[in-house]
C-alpha beads as a LAMMPS data file, in Angstrom:
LAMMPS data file: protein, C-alpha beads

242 atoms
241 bonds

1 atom types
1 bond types

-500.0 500.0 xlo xhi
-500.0 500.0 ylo yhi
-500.0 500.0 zlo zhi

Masses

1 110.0

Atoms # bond

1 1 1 0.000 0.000 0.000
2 1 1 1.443 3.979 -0.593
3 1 1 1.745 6.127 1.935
4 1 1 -0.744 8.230 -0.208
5 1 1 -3.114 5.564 0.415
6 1 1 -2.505 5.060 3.802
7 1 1 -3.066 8.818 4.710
8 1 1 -6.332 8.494 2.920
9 1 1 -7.602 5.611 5.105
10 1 1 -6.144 7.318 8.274
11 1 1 -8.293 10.142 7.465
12 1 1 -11.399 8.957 5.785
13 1 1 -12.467 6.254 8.492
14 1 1 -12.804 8.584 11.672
15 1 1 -14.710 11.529 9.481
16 1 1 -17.155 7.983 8.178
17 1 1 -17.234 6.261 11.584
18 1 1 -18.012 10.423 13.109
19 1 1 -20.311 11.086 10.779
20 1 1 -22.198 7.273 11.351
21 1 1 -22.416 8.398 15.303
22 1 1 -23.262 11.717 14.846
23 1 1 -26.173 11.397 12.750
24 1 1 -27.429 8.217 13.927
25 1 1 -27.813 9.861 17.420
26 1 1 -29.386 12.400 16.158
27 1 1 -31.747 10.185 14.183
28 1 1 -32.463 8.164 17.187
29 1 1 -33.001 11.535 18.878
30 1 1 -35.420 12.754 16.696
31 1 1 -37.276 9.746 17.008
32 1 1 -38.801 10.894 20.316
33 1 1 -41.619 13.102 18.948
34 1 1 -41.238 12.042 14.999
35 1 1 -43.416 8.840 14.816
36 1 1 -43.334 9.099 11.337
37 1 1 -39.962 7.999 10.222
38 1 1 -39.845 11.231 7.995
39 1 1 -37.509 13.034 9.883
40 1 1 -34.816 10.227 10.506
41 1 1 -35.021 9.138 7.229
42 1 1 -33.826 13.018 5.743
43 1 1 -31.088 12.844 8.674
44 1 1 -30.471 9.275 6.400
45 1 1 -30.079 10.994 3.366
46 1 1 -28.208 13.528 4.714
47 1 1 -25.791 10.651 6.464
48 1 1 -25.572 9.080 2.990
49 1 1 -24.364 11.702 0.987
50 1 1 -21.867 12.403 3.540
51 1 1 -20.423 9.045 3.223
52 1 1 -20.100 9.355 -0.815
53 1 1 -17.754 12.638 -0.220
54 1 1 -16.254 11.238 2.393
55 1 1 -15.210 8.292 0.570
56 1 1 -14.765 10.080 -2.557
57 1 1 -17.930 8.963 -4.579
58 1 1 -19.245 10.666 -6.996
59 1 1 -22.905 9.663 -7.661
60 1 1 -24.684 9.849 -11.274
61 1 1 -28.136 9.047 -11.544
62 1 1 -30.012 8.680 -14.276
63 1 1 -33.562 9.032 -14.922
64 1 1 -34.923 9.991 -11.835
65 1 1 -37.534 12.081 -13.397
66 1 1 -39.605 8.903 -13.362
67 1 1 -40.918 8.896 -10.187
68 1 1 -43.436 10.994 -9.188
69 1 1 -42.729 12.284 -5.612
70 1 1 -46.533 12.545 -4.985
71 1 1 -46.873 9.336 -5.815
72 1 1 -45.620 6.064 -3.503
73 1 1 -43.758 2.687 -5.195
74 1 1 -41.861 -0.475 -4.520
75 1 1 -38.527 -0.071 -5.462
76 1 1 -36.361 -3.293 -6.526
77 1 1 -32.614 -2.821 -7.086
78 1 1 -29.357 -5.154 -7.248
79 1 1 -27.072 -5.625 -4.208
80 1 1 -23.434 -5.354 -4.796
81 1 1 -22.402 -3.893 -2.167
82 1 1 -22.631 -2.490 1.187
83 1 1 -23.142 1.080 -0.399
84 1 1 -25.802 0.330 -2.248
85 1 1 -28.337 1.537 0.466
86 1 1 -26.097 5.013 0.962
87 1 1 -26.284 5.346 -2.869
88 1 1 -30.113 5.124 -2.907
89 1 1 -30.991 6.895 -0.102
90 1 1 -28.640 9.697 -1.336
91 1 1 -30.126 9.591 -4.579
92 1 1 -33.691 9.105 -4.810
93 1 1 -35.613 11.842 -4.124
94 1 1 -38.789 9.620 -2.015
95 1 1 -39.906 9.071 1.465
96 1 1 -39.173 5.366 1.812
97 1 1 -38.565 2.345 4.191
98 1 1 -36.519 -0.597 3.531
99 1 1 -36.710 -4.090 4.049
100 1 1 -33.539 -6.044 6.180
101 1 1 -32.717 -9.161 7.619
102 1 1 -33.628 -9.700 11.236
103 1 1 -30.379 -9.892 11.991
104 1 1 -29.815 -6.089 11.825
105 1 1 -32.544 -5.680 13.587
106 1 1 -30.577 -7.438 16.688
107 1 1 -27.593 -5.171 16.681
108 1 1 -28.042 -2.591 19.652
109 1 1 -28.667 0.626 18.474
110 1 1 -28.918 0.129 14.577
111 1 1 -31.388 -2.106 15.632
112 1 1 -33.167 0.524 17.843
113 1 1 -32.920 3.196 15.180
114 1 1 -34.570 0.519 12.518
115 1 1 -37.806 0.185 14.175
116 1 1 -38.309 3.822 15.456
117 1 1 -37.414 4.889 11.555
118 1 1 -40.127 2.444 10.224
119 1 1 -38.280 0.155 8.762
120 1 1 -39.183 -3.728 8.459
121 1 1 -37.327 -6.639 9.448
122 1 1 -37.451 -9.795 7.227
123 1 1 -36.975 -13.289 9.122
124 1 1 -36.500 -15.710 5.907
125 1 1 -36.146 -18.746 7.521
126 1 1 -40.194 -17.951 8.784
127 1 1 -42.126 -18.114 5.960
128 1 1 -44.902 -17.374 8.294
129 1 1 -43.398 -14.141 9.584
130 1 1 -41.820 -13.427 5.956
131 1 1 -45.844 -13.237 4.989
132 1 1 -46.579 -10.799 7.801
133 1 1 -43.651 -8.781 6.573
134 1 1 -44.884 -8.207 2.734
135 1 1 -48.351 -7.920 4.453
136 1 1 -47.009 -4.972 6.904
137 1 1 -45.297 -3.543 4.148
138 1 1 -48.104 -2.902 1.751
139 1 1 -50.100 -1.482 4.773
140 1 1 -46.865 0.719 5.517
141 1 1 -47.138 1.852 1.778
142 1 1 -51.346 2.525 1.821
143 1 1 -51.298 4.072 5.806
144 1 1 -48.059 6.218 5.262
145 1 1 -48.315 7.084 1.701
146 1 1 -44.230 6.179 1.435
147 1 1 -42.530 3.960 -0.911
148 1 1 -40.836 0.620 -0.196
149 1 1 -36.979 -0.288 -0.905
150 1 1 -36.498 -4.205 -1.400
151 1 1 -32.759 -6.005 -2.870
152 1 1 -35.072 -8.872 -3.730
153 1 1 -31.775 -11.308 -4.032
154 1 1 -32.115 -11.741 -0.651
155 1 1 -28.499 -10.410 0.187
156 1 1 -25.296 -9.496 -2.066
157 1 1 -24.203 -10.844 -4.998
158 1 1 -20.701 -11.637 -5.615
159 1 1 -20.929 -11.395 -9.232
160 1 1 -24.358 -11.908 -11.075
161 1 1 -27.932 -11.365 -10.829
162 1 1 -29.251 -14.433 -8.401
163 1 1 -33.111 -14.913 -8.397
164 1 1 -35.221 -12.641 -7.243
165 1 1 -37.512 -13.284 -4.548
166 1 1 -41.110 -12.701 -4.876
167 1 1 -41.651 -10.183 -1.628
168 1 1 -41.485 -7.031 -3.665
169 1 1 -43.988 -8.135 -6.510
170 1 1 -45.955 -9.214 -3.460
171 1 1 -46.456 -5.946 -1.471
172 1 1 -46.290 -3.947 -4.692
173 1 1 -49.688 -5.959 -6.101
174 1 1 -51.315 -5.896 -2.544
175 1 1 -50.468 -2.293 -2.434
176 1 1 -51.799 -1.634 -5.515
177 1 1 -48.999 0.750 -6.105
178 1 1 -46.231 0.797 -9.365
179 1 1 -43.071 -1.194 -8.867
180 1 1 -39.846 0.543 -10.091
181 1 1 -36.184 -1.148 -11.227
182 1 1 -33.287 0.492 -10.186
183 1 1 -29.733 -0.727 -11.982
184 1 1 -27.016 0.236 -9.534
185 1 1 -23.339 0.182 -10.809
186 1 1 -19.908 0.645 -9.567
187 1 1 -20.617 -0.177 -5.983
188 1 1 -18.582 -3.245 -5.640
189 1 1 -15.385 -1.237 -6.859
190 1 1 -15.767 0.965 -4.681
191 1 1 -17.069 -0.648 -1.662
192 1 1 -16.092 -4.467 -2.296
193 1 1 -17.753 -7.197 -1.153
194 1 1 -15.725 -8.550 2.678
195 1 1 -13.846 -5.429 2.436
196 1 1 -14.215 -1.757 4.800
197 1 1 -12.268 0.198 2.762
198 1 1 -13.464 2.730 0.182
199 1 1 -12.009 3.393 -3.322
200 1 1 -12.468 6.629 -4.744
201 1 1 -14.570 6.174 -7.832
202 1 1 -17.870 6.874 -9.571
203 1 1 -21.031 4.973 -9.348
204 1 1 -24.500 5.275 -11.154
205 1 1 -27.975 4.589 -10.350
206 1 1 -30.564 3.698 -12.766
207 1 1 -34.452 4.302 -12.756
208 1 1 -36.385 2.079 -14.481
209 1 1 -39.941 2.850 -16.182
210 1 1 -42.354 2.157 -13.504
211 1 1 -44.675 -1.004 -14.096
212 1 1 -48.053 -0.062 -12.829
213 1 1 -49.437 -2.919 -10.960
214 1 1 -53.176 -2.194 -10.062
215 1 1 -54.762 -4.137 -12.426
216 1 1 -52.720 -7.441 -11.192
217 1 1 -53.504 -10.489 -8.662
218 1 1 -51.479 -11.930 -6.614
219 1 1 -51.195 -15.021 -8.771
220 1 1 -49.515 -12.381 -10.879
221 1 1 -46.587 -11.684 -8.849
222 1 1 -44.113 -14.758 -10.031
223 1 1 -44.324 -13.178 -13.771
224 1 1 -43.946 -10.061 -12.044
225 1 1 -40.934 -10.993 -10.859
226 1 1 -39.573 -12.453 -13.654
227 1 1 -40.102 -9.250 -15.455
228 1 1 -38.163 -7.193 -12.821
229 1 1 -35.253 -9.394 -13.137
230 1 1 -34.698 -9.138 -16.212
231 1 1 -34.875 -5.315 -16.402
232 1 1 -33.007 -5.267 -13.194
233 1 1 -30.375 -7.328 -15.666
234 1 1 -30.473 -4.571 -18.301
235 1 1 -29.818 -1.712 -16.231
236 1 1 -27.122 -2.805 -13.893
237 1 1 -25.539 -4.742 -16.826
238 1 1 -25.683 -7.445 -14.489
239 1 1 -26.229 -11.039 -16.457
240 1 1 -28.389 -13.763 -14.766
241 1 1 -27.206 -16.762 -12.670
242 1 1 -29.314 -19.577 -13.089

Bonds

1 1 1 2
2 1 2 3
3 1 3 4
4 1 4 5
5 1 5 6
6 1 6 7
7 1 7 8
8 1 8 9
9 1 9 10
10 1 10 11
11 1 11 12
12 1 12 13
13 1 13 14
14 1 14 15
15 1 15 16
16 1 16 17
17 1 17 18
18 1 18 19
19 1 19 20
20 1 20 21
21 1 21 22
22 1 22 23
23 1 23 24
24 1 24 25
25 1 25 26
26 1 26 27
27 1 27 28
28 1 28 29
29 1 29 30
30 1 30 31
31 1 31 32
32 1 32 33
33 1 33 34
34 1 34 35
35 1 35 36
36 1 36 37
37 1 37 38
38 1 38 39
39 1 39 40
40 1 40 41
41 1 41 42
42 1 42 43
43 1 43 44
44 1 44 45
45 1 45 46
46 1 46 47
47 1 47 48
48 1 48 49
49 1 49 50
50 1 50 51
51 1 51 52
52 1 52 53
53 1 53 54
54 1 54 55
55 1 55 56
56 1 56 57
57 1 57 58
58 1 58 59
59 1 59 60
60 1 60 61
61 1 61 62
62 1 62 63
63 1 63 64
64 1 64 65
65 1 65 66
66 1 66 67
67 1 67 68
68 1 68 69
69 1 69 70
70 1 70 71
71 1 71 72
72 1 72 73
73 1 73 74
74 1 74 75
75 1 75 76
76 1 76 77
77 1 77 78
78 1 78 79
79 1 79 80
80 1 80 81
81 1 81 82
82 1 82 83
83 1 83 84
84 1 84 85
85 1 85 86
86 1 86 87
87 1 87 88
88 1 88 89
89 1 89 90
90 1 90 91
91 1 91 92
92 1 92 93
93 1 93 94
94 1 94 95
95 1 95 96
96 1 96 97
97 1 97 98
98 1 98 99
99 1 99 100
100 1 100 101
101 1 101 102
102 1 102 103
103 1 103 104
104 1 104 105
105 1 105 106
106 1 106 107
107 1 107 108
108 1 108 109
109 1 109 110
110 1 110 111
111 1 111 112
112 1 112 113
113 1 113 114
114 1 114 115
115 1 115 116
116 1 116 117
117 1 117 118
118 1 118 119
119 1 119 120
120 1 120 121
121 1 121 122
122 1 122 123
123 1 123 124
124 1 124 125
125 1 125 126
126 1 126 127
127 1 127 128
128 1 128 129
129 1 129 130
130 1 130 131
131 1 131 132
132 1 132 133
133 1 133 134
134 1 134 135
135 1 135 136
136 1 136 137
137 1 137 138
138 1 138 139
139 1 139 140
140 1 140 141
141 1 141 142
142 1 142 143
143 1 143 144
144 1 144 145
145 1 145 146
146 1 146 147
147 1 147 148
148 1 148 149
149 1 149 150
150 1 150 151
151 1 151 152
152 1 152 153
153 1 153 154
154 1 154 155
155 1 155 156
156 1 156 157
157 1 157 158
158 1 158 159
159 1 159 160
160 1 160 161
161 1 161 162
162 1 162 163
163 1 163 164
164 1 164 165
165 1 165 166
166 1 166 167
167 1 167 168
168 1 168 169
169 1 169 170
170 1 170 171
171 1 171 172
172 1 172 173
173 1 173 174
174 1 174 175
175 1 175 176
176 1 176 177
177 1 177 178
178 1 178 179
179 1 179 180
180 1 180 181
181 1 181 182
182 1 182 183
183 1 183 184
184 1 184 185
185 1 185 186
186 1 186 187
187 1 187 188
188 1 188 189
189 1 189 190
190 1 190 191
191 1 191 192
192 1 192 193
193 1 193 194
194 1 194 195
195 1 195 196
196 1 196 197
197 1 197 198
198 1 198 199
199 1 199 200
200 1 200 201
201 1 201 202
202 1 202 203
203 1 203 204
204 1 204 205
205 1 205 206
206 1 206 207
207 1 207 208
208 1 208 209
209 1 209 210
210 1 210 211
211 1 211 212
212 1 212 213
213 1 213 214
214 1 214 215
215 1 215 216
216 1 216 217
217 1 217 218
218 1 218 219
219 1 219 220
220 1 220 221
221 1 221 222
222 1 222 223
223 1 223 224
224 1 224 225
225 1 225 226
226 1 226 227
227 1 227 228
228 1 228 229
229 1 229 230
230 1 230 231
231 1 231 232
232 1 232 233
233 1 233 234
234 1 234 235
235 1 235 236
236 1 236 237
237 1 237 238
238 1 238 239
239 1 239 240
240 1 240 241
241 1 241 242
């Protein structure tokens, strides 16, 4: 490693790990009279585009005119990498909640700061529970009037698209409300998978057309799914593993 890069590393993980305490306390703070999620989820974009400068990423998004911020979706993106979620939040101009694993959920205060934002945790080994968490989050999407984030691989991907899941079709149908592909790219070079070290670099996040879903059934939601895959595929010029 250079010296160069060592000076960037000595520099750039206190202002990350500073900036993670700093406005997750806050977050957690505001939490107190903000039952809404709202407010700790602009502290979360605000957190989020303070980690892309930080570690020198420059964002480009593309087509973001597509969503309507009046309206509410289900958005389904790729997971390469732990940034992903920054990258969105940064760039996507929606009141939304995301789905994780439990897991998270268990982690003293991230989990905390979860629930009190509104977000969802998944259990996947439940399919029981996993069916009370689509159902909860087309209710969060018709009570709230917010959208939905969902990486319907069910967790990273080292290296291509792995099948989706069919949670976001799911809520998106019982919701009634359009679901939207996002193509995310770069990510994994600059935030690789096992690795806590950023590499300056430029990443891009793609919106989709929405697909309008009111008109489907639940019975619907496997070609549904199918259908998001593949223009997941397109966008994040991410090929399929079978």
């Amino acid at each position: 490693m250079k010296w160069a890069d060592v000076l960037t590393l000595v520099y750039r993980a206190p202002a990350i790990l500073f900036a993670t305490i700093f406005m997750g306390s806050l977050s957690l703070i505001t939490s107190l009279w903000d039952k809404t999620g709202n407010t700790q989820h602009r502290i979360a974009r605000g957190w989020s585009r303070m980690l892309l400068t930080v570690g020198g990423v420059r964002a480009e998004v593309v087509n973001v005119e597509r969503l309507n911020p009046a309206r509410s979706y289900v958005l389904v993106s790729n997971h390469a990498s732990l940034m992903d979620t920054p990258l969105v939040l940064a760039s996507i101009p929606l009141q939304f909640r995301f789905l994780a694993k439990l897991g998270l959920f268990k982690i003293p205060f991230l989990g905390t700061h979860l629930r009190r934002a509104g977000h969802l945790p998944v259990e996947r080994e439940n399919p029981r529970a996993s069916l009370k968490t689509m159902s909860d989050g087309a209710k969060l999407i018709r009570d709230r009037k917010v959208s939905v984030l969902l990486f319907p691989e069910g967790g990273r991907s080292e290296k291509n698209l792995r099948v989706f899941k069919e949670g976001a079709a799911y809520i998106a149908i019982k919701a009634g409300v359009p679901i939207v592909p996002l193509g995310i790219v770069g990510t994994r070079d600059v935030l690789p998978m096992h690795s806590s070290r950023f590499q300056p670099g430029v990443v891009r996040l793609l919106v989709g057309e929405p697909i309008e879903t009111a008109q489907m059934t639940i019975r619907d939601r496997g070609a549904l799914t199918e259908t998001l895959r593949a223009r997941v595929s397109e966008l994040s010029e991410t090929p399929y593993e079978e």
